[in-house]
C-alpha positions as CSV (number, residue, x, y, z in Angstrom):
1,X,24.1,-14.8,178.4
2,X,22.4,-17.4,176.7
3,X,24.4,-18.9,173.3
4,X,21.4,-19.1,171.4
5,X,20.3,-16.1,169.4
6,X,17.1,-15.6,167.0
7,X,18.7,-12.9,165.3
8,X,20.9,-15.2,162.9
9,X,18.1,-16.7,161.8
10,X,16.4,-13.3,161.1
11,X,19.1,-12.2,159.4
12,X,20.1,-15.2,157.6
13,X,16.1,-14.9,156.0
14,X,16.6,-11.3,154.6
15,X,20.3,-12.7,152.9
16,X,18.8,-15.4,151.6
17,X,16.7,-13.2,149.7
18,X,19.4,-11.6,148.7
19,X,20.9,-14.0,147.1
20,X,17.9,-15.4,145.4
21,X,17.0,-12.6,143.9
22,X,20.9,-11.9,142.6
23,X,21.4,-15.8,141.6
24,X,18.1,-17.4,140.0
25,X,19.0,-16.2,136.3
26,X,22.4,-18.1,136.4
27,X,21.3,-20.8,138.5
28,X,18.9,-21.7,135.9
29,X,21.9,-22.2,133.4
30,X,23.6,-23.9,135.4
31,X,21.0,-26.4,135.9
32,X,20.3,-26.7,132.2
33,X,24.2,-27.3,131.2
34,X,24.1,-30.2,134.2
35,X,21.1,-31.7,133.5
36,X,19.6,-31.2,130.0
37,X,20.9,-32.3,126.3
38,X,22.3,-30.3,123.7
39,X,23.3,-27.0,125.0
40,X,26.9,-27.3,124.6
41,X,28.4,-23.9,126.0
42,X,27.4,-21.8,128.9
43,X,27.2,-19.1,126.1
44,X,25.1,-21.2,123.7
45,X,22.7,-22.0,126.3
46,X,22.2,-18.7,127.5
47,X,21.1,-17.5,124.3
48,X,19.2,-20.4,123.4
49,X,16.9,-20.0,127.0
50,X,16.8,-16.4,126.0
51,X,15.5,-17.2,122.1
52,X,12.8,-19.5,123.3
53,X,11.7,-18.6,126.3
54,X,12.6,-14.8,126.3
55,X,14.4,-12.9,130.1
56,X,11.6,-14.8,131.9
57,X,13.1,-18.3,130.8
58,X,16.1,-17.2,133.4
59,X,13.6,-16.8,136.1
60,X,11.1,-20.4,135.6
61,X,10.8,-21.2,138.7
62,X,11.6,-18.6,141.3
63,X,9.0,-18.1,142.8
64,X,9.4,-21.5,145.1
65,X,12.8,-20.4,145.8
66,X,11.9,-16.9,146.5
67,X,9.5,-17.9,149.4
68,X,11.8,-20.9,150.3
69,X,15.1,-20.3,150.2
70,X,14.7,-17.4,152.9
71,X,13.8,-19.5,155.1
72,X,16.2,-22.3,154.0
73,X,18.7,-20.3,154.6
74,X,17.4,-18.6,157.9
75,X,17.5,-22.1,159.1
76,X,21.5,-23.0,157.8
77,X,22.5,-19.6,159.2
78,X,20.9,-19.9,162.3
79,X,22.3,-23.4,163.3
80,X,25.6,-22.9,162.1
81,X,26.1,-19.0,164.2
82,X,24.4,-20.5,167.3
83,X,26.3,-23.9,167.2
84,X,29.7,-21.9,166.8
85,X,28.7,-19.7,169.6
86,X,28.0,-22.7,171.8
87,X,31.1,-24.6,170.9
88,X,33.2,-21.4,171.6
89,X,31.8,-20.6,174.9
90,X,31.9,-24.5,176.1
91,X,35.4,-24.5,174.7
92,X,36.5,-21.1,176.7
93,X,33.3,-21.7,179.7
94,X,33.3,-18.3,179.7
95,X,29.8,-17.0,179.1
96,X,31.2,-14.9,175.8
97,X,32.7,-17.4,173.3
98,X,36.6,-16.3,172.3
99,X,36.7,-13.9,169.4
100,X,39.2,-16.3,168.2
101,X,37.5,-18.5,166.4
102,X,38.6,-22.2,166.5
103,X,39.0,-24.4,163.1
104,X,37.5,-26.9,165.2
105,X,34.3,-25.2,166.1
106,X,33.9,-23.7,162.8
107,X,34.3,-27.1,161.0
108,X,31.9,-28.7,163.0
109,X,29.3,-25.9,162.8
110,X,29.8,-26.0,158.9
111,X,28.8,-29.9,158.9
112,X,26.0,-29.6,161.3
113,X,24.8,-26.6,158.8
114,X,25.4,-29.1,155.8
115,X,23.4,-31.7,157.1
116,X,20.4,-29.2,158.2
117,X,21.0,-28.0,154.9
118,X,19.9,-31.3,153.5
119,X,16.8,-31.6,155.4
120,X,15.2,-28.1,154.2
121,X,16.8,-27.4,151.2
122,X,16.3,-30.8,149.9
123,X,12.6,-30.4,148.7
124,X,13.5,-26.9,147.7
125,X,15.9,-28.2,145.3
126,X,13.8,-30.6,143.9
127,X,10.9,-28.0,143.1
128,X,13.1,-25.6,141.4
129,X,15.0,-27.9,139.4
130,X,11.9,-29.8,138.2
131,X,9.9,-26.2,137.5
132,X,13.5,-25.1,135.7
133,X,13.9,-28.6,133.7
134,X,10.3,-29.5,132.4
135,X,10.6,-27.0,129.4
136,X,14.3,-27.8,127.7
137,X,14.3,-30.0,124.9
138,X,14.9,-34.1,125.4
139,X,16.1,-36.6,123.0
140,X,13.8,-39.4,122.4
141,X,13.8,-42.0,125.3
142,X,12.4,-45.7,126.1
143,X,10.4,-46.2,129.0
144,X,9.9,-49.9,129.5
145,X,8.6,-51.0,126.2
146,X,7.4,-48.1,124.7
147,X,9.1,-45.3,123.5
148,X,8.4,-41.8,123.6
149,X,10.0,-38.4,121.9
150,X,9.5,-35.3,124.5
151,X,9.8,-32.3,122.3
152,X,10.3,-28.4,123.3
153,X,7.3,-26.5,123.3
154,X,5.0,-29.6,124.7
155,X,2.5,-28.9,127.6
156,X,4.7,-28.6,130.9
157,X,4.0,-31.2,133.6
158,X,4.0,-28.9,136.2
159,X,2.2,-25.5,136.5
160,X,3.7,-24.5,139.4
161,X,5.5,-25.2,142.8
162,X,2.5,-26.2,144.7
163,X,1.1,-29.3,141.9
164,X,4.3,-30.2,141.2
165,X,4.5,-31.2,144.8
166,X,1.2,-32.7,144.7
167,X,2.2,-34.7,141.6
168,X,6.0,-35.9,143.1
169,X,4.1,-37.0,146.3
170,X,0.9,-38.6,144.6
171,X,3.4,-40.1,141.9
172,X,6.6,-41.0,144.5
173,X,5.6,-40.7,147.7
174,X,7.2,-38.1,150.6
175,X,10.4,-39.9,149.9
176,X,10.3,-38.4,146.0
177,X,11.1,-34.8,147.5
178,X,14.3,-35.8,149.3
179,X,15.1,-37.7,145.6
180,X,19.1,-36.4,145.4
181,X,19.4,-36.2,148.6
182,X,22.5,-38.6,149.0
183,X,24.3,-36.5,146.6
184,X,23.3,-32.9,148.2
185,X,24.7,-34.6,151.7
186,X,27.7,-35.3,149.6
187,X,27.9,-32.1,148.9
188,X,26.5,-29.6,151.0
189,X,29.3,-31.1,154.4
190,X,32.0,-30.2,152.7
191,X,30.7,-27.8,150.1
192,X,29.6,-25.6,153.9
193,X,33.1,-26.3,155.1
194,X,34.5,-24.5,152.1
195,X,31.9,-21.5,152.0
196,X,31.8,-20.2,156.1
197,X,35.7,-21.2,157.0
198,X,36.9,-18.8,153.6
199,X,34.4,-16.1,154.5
200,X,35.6,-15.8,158.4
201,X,39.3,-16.5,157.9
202,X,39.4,-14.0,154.5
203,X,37.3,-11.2,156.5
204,X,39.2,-11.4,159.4
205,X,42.4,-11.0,157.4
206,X,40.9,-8.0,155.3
207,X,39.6,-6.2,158.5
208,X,42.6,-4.1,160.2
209,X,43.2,-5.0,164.4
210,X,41.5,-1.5,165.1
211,X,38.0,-2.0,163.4
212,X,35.2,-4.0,165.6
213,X,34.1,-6.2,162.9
214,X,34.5,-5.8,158.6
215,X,33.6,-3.2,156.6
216,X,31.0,-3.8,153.8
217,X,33.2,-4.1,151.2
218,X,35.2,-6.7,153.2
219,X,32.0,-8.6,153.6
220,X,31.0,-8.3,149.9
221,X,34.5,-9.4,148.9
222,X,35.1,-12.3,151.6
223,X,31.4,-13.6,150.9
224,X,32.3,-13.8,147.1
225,X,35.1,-15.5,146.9
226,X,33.7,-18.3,149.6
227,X,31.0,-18.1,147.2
228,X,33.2,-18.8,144.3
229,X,35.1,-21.8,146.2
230,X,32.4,-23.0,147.6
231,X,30.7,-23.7,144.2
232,X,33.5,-24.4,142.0
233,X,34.3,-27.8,144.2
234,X,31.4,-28.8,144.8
235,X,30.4,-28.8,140.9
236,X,31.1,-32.8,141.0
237,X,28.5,-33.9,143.1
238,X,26.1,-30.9,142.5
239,X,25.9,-32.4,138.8
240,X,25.0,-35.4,140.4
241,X,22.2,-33.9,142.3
242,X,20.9,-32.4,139.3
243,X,20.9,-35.1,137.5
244,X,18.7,-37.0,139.9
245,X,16.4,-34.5,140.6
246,X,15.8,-33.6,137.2
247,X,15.2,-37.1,136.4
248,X,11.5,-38.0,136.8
249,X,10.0,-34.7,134.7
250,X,9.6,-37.0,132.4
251,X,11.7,-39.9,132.3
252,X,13.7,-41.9,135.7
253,X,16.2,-43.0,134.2
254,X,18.6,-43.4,137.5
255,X,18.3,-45.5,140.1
256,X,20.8,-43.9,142.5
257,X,23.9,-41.6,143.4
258,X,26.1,-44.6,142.0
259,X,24.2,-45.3,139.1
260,X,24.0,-42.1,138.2
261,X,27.8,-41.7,138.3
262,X,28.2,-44.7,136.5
263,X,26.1,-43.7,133.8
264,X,26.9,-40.3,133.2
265,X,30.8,-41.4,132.7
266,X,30.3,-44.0,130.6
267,X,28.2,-41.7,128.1
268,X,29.7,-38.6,128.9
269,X,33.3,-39.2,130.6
270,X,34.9,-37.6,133.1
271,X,34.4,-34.2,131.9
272,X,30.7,-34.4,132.5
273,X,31.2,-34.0,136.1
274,X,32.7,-30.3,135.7
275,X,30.0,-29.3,133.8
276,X,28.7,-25.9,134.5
277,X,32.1,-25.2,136.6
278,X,32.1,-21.8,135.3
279,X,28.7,-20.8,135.9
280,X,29.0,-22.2,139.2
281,X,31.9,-20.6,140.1
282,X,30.9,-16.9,138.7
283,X,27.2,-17.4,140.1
284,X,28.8,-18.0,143.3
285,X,30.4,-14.7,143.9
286,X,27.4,-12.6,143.1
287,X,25.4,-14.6,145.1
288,X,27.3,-15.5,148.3
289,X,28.4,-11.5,148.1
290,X,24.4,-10.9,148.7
291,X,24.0,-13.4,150.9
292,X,26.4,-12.4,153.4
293,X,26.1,-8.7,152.7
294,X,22.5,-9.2,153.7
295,X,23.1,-11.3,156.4
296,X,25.9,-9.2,157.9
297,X,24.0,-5.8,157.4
298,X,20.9,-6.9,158.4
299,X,22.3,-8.1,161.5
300,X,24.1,-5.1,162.6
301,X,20.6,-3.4,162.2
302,X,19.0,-6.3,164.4
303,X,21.7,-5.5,167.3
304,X,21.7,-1.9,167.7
305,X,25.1,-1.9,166.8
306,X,27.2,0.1,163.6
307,X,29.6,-2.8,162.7
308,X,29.4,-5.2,160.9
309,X,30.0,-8.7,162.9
310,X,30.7,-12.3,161.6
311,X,29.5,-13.5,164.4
């Protein structure tokens, strides 16, 4: 039997709508309290979003995400199942992998994920962080010379996904879509490591030695709490990403991963790099709970078969 398998990446589309779907609202927070000025709180900026940009203001930008992210995540699914699957039945050359899984394999799957990761998701990022960014308020900047106030409530720069790619790529070439993407590597290796090794270690502890494969509420519980850890250490470099992305709807004000450390601590400290922790964490659960429900039940239904598999 062959180890590659086009039903992960089937699957892994219908979760990652899942998750989109269940996330977006919280994921816009989050990217306000990393990148913009003067929400303080995740509470205070919830309510502000909500006062001046009503519910819809939690879903700017979605719709890129929406048609994206499925297939974004088909694609870090896909690689990261099939590349497991290889590893385990090279490691066993049997032509079924082991159902034990080794850390090995699933570290190395996780990083090869984490780097495809990068490659798709990169562009997807910077579209939906740009759409969610162009309407918070800014603080008067200088640019060059001149200097400019950017005010809530001005005309946005973009009016949707597809000009604002036209406008990155007129303004900053192809290279302005993978903008941040030193800082997503930097996060999305590990940041993988710690979301698929807690999901099949914790749902493979929940599921008693007599069932074939975890019961939904295994998978909804595993997948949320990878979810949570996933997102809650990888908050450092994820408010670095941001940050760069987001920079350019109006101003650029960072010339790199390291200068955008370096200026964020020495105007913000320390603490600026946990920002949005808690939304991160809590968006997490929800999210990665969808994500793997979807990709879990969705499989099942793909093989025929009536339980759930992590494989």
């Amino acid at each position: 039997m062959s180890s590659f398998q086009l039903e992960d990446f089937v699957a892994g589309w219908i979760g990652g709508t899942a998750s989109v779907i269940v996330g977006h609202p919280l994921d816009t927070v989050k990217t306000r309290l990393q990148a913009g000025i003067g929400y303080g709180s995740t509470l205070n900026c919830i309510r502000m979003v909500y006062r001046r940009e009503s519910v819809f203001g939690f879903f700017k930008g979605m719709s890129f995400p929406l048609a994206s992210i499925a297939v974004y995540n088909s694609v870090v699914f896909g690689v990261f199942s099939n590349i497991r699957r290889f590893l385990g039945q090279h490691r066993c050359g049997e032509p079924e992998p082991s159902p034990h899984h080794s850390l090995y394999d699933l570290l190395l799957a996780s990083m090869v994920a984490g780097v495809v990761s990068v490659g798709f998701g990169g562009p997807v990022d910077l579209i939906k962080i740009r759409l969610q960014m162009q309407t918070q308020p800014f603080r008067e900047a200088s640019i060059g010379l001149k200097s400019r106030a950017v005010a809530f409530g001005e005309q946005p720069v973009y009016q949707g996904p597809v000009q604002c790619i036209i406008t990155i790529v007129r303004t900053e070439g192809l290279a302005g879509l993978y903008r941040g993407a030193g800082a997503m590597l930097l996060r999305d290796i590990p940041g993988y490591c710690l979301y698929f090794l807690p999901y099949v270690f914790l749902s493979e502890w929940i599921t008693p030695e007599a069932r074939a494969g975890p019961s939904p509420c295994t998978v909804l519980l595993a997948g949320g709490v990878a979810g949570a850890i996933s997102w809650g250490t990888a908050t450092p470099m994820d408010v670095v990403k941001s940050r760069l992305q987001a920079d350019g709807v109006y101003l650029n004000k960072y010339k790199g991963v390291l200068d955008c450390i370096s200026q964020s601590y020495q105007q913000e400290g320390l603490k600026v790099f946990f920002r949005g922790i808690t939304v991160n964490a809590v968006r997490g659960f929800p999210m990665s709970a969808a994500m793997f429900f979807g990709y879990e039940l969705s499989l099942q239904a793909l093989r025929g078969d009536h339980s759930a598999t992590s494989s």
